[in-house]
N, C-alpha and C positions, 0 to 999 in steps of 0.2 A: 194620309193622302193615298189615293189610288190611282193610277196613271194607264189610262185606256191607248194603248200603239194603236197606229192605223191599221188598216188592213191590208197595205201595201209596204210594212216596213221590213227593212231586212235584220240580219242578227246586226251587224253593225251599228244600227241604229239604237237595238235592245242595249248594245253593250257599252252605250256610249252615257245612257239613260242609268243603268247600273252603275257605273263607274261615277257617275255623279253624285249621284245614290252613297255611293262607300266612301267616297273621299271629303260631303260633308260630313261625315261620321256617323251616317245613319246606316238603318241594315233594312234588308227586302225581305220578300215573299214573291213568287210568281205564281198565278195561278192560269194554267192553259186553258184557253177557251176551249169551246167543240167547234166551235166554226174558225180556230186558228189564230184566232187573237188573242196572244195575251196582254193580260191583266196584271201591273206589277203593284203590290203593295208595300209602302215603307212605314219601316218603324222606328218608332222614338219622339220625341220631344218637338213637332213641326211647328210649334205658334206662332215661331217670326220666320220661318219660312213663307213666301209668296208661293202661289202656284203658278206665277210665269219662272220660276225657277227652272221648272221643269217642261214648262208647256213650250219653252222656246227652242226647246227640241228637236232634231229633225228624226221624224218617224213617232212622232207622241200624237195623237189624237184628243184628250183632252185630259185634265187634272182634277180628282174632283177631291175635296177635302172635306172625311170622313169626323160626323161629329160628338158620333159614339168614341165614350171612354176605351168600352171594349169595340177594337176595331176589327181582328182577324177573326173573329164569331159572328161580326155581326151582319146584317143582312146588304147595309149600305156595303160593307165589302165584296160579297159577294150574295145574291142572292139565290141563287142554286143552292139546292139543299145538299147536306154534304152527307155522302153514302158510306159509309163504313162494313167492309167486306171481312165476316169470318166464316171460316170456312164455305159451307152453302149457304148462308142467311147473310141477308145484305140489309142492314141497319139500316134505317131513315129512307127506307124507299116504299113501296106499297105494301111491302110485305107486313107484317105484326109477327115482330118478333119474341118470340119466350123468354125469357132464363128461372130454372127451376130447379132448386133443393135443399138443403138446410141449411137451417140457421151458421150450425156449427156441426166440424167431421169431429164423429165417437168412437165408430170402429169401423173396422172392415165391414160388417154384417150390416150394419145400416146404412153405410155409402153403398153397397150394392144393393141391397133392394130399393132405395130411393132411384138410382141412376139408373136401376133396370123401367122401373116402370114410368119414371121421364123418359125414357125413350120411345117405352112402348107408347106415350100419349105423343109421338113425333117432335117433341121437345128436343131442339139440337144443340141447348147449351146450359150447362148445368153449374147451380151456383155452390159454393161450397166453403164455409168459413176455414181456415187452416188457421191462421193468427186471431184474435177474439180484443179487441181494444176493449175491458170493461173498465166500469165504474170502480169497481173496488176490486183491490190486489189479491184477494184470496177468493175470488170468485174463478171459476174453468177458465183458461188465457189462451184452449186451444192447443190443438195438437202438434202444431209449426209443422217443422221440415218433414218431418213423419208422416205429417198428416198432408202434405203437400205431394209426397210418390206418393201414399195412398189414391188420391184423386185420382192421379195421371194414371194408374194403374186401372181403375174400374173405367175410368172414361175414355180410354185407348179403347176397353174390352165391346163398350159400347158407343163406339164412336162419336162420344161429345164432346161438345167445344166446352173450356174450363172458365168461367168467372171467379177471383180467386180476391182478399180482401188483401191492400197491403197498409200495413200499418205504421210503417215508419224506417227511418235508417238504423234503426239501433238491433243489436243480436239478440234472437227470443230467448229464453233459458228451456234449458227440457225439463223433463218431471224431474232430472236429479238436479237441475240449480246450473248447469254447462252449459255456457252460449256455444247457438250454435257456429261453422264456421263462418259463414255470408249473413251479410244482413238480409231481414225480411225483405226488405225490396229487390233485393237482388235474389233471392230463392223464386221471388214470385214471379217476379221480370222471366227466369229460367223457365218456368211450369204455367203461367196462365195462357191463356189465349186472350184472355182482354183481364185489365186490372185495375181492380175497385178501390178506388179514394173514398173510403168514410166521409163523415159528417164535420167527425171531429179532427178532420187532418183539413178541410178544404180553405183554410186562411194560414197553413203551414206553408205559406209561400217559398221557403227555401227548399221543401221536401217537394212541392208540384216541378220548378225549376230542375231539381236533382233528379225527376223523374221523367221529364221529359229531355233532357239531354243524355239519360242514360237509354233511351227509347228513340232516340231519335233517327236512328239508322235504320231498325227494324219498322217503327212506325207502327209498332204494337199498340191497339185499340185500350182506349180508357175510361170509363168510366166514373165520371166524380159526381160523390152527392151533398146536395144542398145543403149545409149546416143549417139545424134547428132555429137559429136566429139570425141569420143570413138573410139579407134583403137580394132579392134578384139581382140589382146587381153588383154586389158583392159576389154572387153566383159565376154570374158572366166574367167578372174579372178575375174570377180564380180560373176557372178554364182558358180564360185569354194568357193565362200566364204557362200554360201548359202548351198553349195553340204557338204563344211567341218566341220558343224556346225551343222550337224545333219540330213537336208532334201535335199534328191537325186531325189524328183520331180520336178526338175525345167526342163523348156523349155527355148531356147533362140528366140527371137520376135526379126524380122528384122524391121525399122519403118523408115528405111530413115536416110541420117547423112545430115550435112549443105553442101549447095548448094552453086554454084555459080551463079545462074540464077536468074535472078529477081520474084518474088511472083508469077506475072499473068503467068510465065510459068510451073513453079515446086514452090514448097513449098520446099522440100528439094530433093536430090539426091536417086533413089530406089535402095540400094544397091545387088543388084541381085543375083551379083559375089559373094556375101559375102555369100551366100546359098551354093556354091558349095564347100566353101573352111571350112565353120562351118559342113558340114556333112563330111569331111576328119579328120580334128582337132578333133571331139569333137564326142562323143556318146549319147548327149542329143537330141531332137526333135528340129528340128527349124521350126515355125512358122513366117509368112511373114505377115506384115500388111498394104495393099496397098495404103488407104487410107491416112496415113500421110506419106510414102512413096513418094507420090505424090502431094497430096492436093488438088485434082481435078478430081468430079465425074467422067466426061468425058474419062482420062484417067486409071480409077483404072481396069478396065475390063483388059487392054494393060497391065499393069503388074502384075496383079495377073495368069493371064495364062503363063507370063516369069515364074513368082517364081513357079508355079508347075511344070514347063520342068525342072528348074533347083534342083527340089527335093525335094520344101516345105513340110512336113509335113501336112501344114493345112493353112488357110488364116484368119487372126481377120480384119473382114469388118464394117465400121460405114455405117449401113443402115437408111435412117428417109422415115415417112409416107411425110412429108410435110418440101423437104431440106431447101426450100426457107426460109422458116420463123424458124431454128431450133435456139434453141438459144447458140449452139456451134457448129462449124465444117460444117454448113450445106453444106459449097462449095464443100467438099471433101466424102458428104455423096451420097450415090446411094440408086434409089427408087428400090422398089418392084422387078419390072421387071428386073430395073436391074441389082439387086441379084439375080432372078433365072434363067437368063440369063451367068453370071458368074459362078455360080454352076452349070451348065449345061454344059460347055463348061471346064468347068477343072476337072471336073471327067474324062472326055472323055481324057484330055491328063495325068491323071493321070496313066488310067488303059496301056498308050500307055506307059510311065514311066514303072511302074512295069513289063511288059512284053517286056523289053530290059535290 
């Protein structure tokens, strides 16, 4: 349920409506209007609550009971698009926002020329694997905590914001087999400026829970991507469980679900559609990432320019200096060119987006 106060109410009134709120054992959200009204939302379990419970109120305006599963995402709660501020780039607003760089960090030498010339294409926030969740145990796991001050090191130097993968509660091992001391989540939480929930963590519902209570203060930006076989809302319910838990930063990241195409054509299916129907449903930012989308340089340009007609937000691209030889995802990575050939050409249908 969501509970509209008048426009005439005072705090006493608010506090009178909370407290009724906590003492049947339910919990809130408030959301402050712009014209001064707030908006209280409650959580939990409402079926055999009536809405004159609350309606008879004094200082309540009306009751209106939300019939989305996911309710703090969704639009019936609030339908103001929710902006998310990092640094100068403001997610989910007119802007089209980037994030730009490899798959996976190798050394110094290749985070620095990626990060330099993301910058120079005015790219302000740069992605960068530290932790590597693979398939198989003997395949590169990632550089972890090393590879995590390396980031913070080139992207201080050039002032970009950090997109950074976290992959779980448990301690990475380094190349000699020693857990590190903090868990990955907790390194990342320390060093990202917004932090990426895989695919394969988005129904880890006790790890989304642990991560948005350990975020909840700072209200550090998040980004969770759609599991491969993940029904939308499946989608929305994992980020409602991040949004209910205390942190309303999250973005939703399109990345593709399981194909029926063989490797050499698609890696997985670019779900497109699924942009136009998450900006109806939901009041978060969505974000497209073409790159595993597809899994194929050649074609990432083709639908990264779909997913901005159809209303992305923003695009998370795996760029390398040298795809050939990367030592993750290099098939699916685009050089230099062209990334700034793809940001060139989706500004321009952005600004044709916003001015219809």
């Amino acid at each position: 349920m969501i509970i509209h106060m008048k426009r005439g109410a005072v705090p006493q009134h608010e506090k009178a409506v909370l407290d009724r709120i906590t003492s049947a054992g339910f919990r809130y959200e408030i959301i402050h209007g712009s014209t001064g009204i707030d908006v209280i939302g409650i959580l939990g379990d409402l079926s055999g609550v009536e809405e004159s419970f609350f309606s008879e109120l004094e200082g309540v305006d009306k009751v209106i009971r939300i019939s989305k599963s996911y309710k703090l995402v969704s639009r019936q709660y609030s339908a103001a698009d929710r902006k998310i501020r990092v640094g100068t780039s403001e997610i989910g607003g007119r802007e089209l926002v980037f994030m730009a760089g490899p798959c996976s960090l190798e050394t110094e030498e290749q985070v620095s020329i990626i990060a330099a010339y993301v910058a120079k294409l005015g790219i302000k926030i740069m992605r960068g694997g530290a932790y590597k969740p693979r398939t198989s145990p003997y395949s590169f796991q990632g550089m972890g905590f090393k590879g995590l001050k390396l980031l913070a090191k080139v992207c201080k130097k050039y002032r970009l914001k950090i997109i950074t993968e976290a992959t779980g509660l448990h301690r990475h091992l380094d190349r000699n087999g020693k857990p590190e001391k903090k868990t990955v989540l907790e390194n990342v939480i320390e060093y990202a400026d917004i932090i990426q929930i895989g695919m394969r963590n988005m129904k880890s519902y006790g790890f989304l829970q642990e991560l948005a209570l350990l975020t909840k203060d700072s209200k550090k930006p998040i980004l969770l991507k759609r599991g491969e076989s993940s029904t939308l809302k499946d989608f929305l319910l994992a980020a409602e469980y991040i949004v209910a838990h205390g942190n309303p930063n999250v973005m939703l990241c399109l990345r593709g679900i399981r194909a029926f195409e063989e490797p050499e054509f698609q890696r997985y299916t670019a779900d497109i559609g699924a942009i136009t129907v998450l900006k109806k449903e939901s009041n978060l930012p969505v974000i497209f990432d073409p790159s595993h989308s597809i899994g194929n340089r050649h074609y990432v340009k083709g639908v990264s320019l779909a997913a901005v007609a159809a209303g992305a937000d923003g695009l998370l691209i795996e760029t390398h200096n040298d795809p050939a030889n990367a030592l993750c995802d290099g098939d699916q990575s685009v050089t230099r060119e062209e990334l700034a050939r793809i940001k060139d050409l989706a500004v321009k249908i952005r600004k044709t987006v916003n001015n219809n």
